[in-house]
N, C-alpha and C positions, 0 to 999 in steps of 0.2 A: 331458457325457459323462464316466464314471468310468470307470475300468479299473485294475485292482489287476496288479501283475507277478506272474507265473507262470513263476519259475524257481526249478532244482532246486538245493538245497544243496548246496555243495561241501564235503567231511566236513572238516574239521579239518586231518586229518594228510595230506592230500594237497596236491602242489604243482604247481596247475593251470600250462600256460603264459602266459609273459608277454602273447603275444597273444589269449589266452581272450576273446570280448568281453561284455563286463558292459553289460547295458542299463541307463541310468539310470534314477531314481525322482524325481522333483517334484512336490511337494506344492504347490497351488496353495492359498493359505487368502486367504478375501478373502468378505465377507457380502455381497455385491450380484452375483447372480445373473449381470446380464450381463458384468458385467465377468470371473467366471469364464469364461462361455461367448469370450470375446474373449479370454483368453490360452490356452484352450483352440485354439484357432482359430488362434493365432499359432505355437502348439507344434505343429501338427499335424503339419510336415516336422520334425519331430527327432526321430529313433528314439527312443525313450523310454517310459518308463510313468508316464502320470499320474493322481493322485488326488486330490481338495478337500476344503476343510475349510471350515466357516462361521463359525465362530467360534474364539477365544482355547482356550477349552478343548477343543475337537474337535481342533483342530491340534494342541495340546499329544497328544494320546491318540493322533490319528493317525501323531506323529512317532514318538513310545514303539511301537506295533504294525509299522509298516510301513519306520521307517528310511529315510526320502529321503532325496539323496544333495545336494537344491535346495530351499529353501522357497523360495517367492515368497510373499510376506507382508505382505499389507496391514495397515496401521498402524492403523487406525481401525475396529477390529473390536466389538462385542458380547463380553461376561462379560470376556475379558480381553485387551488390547490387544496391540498386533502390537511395540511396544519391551520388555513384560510377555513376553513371550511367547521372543523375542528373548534376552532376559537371562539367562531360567530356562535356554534351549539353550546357551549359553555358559556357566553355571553347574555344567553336568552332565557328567563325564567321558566318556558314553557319546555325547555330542549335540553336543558343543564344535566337530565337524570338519565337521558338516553346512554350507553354505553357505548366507546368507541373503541373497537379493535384496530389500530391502521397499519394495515399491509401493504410493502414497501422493497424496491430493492436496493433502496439506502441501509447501509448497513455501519456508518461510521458512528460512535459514539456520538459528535454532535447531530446527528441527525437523528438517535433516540432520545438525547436531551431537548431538541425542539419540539418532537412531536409531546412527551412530559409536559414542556412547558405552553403546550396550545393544549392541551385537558384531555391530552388519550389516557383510556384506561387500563389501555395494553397495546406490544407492539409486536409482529410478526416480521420476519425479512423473507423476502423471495430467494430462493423457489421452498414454496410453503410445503411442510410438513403435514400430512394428514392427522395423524394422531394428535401433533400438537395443536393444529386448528381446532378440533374435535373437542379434544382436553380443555379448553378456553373458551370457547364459546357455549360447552354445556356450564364451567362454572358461571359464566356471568350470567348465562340462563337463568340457572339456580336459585342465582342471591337475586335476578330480579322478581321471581318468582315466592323468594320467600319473602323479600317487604312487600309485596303486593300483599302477600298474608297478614303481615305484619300491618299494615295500612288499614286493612280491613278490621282486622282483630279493633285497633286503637279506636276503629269509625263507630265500628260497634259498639265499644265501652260507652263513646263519648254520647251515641244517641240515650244510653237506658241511661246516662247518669243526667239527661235531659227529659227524660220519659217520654222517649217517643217508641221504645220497645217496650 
């Protein structure tokens, strides 16, 4: 099940409220089918808009178009891997802030210290735990929800001490 978010741009020079609610975006990228459909399935109670990618290069193009705010991000992908993938987002000034959960069923120490050392900011092993998925993706939810506050709050200071409020 895809579904792309359908909300209206807020122009630039406006300073929405702090409690404005911004629906999240998660991009689920993972090439086996059911395992899409299964975190699909797990996301279903989280407000949210989700969309999938199947491979390395799709994610990369979907992240560039569509801006999610979550990858979940399988490691062991086709054309270009999910640490490949990873690195380039943390490589990129526009992509750095995205948050990346990567789900995997590598499960040896050095294959959590690579994904570490390519910019994940958390790591799941298959076969995934609902509660735990749950538990992780509402905190990063969270904290991206509270600097967007926080973002706001500082946009706002900085215009009245410009007087433009």
């Amino acid at each position: 099940m895809k579904s792309s978010a359908k909300s209206a741009a807020v122009p630039a020079t406006s300073l929405p409220s702090l409690d404005a609610p911004v629906r999240p975006r998660i991009l689920i990228a993972d090439d086996n089918p059911q395992g899409v459909e299964l975190l699909e399935a797990y996301l279903s109670g989280i407000e949210c808009d989700l969309d999938t990618a199947a491979d390395g290069e799709e994610t990369l193009h979907k992240i560039k178009q569509w801006h999610p705010d979550l990858v979940l991000l399988d490691i062991m992908m086709p054309k270009i891997s999910g640490f490949e993938v990873c690195k380039r987002l943390r490589a990129e000034p526009a992509t750095q802030e995205i948050a990346v959960l990567m789900i995997t069923a590598l499960d040896q120490q050095s294959d959590i210290d690579r994904a570490v050392e390519a910019g994940t900011d958390d790591f799941l092993t298959k076969p995934i735990n609902k509660t735990e998925l749950l538990l992780r993706v509402r905190c990063v939810l969270k904290s991206m929800i509270n600097k967007r506050k926080l973002d706001r709050a500082l946009a706002y200071i900085q215009a009245v001490e410009r007087g433009e409020k």
